[in-house]
C-alpha positions, -999 to +999 in steps of 0.1 A: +496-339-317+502-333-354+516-295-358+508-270-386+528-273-413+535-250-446+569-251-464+554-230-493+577-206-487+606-223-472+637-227-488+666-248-468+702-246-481+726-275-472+762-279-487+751-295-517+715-294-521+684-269-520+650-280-504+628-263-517+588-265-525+578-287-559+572-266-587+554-278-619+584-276-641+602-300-617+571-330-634+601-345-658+630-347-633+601-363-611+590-387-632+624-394-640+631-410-608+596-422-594+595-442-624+627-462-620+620-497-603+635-501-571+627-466-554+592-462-548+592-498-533+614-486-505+588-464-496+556-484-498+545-474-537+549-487-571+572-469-601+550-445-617+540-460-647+534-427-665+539-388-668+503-385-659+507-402-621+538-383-615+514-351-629+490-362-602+514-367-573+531-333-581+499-313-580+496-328-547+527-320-534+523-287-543+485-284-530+495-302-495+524-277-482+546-299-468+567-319-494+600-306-505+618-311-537+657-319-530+671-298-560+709-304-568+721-284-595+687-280-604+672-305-612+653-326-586+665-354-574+638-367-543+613-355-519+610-349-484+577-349-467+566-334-434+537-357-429+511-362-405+518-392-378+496-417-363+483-399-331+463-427-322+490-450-326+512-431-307+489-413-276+517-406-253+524-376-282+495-363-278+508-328-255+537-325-278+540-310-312+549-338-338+549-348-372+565-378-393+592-373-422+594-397-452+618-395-481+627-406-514+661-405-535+668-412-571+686-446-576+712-423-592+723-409-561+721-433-533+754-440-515+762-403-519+750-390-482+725-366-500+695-376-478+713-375-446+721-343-451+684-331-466+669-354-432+693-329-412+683-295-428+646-307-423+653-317-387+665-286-378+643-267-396+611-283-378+632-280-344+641-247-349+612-225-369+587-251-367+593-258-331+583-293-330+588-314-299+595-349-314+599-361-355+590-394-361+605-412-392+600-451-400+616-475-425+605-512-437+629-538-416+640-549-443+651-513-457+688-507-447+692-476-466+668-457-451+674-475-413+712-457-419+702-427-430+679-420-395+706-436-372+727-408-390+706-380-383+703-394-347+668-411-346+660-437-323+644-474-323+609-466-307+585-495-318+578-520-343+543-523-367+528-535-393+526-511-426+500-519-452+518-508-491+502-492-517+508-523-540+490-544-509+516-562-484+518-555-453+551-554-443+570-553-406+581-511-401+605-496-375+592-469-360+618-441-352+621-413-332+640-380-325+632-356-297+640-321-290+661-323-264+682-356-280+688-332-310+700-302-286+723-325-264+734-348-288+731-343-326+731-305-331+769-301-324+781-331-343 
């Protein structure tokens, strides 16, 4: 079942980055990114086309408790959202506490290992304070860069589907997952 989730007043520190709620003075380093072709895509949505859609998404963010801004040096640089998974989809969840993680990285950083080590702050923090019993995290087949960054943080091949994009394909996804107890035995001490 989907857990509770608030990160309103969570702040995760990693070696290079703070996660950290959105904020409205975080709108231009937003746009900034979600406007550049090429990033959105990866995640199912179209470049912003203006200020006003970022405005729009950001408000959201901010109203819905459960995105973080990846700030690096100040100034923001992606998201990470804690969002609710597809308990229909997935019944054999439904006596353990669950959600599904998504992220997004500006083109300017990619290649760095930034969002592996934002995916591992927000893993832990969800095993950890959240107590969460599985994380679910998916990726387009065709998406290499984001099928690396959740072998990295230890997530595993669960099932295949069909994900309908905001700019209207449908396109094959690779549904991942990461329990508890693989993260205790196997990916916490690494």
């Amino acid at each position: 079942m989907n857990a509770e989730i608030d990160i309103s007043n969570v702040i995760l520190k990693t070696e290079r980055l703070t996660l950290r709620p959105w904020r409205q003075t975080d709108l231009n380093d937003f746009y900034a990114y979600a406007s550049v072709d090429g990033v959105g895509q990866m995640a199912g949505w179209k470049p912003h086309e203006n200020v006003e859609e970022s405005a729009y998404r950001l408000n959201k963010f901010i109203a819905e408790k459960r995105t973080f801004a990846l700030d690096l040096n100040g100034k923001c640089i992606g998201s990470l959202g804690v969002e609710l998974y597809n308990e229909e989809r997935f019944p054999e969840f439904a006596d353990k506490k669950c959600r599904q993680i998504g992220f997004v990285l500006s083109k300017d950083y990619w290649g760095q290992g930034l969002m592996p080590e934002a995916v591992k702050a927000v893993v832990g923090y969800l095993f950890n304070d959240v107590g969460l019993d599985v994380i679910l995290c998916s990726h387009y087949v065709w998406n290499k860069r984001s099928q690396r960054v959740q072998e990295k943080c230890g997530f595993k091949k669960y099932a295949l589907s069909k994900h309908e994009t905001k700019f209207g394909t449908v396109e094959d996804s690779q549904e991942n997952v990461l329990t508890k107890e693989v993260w205790l035995s196997e990916i916490r001490g690494k």
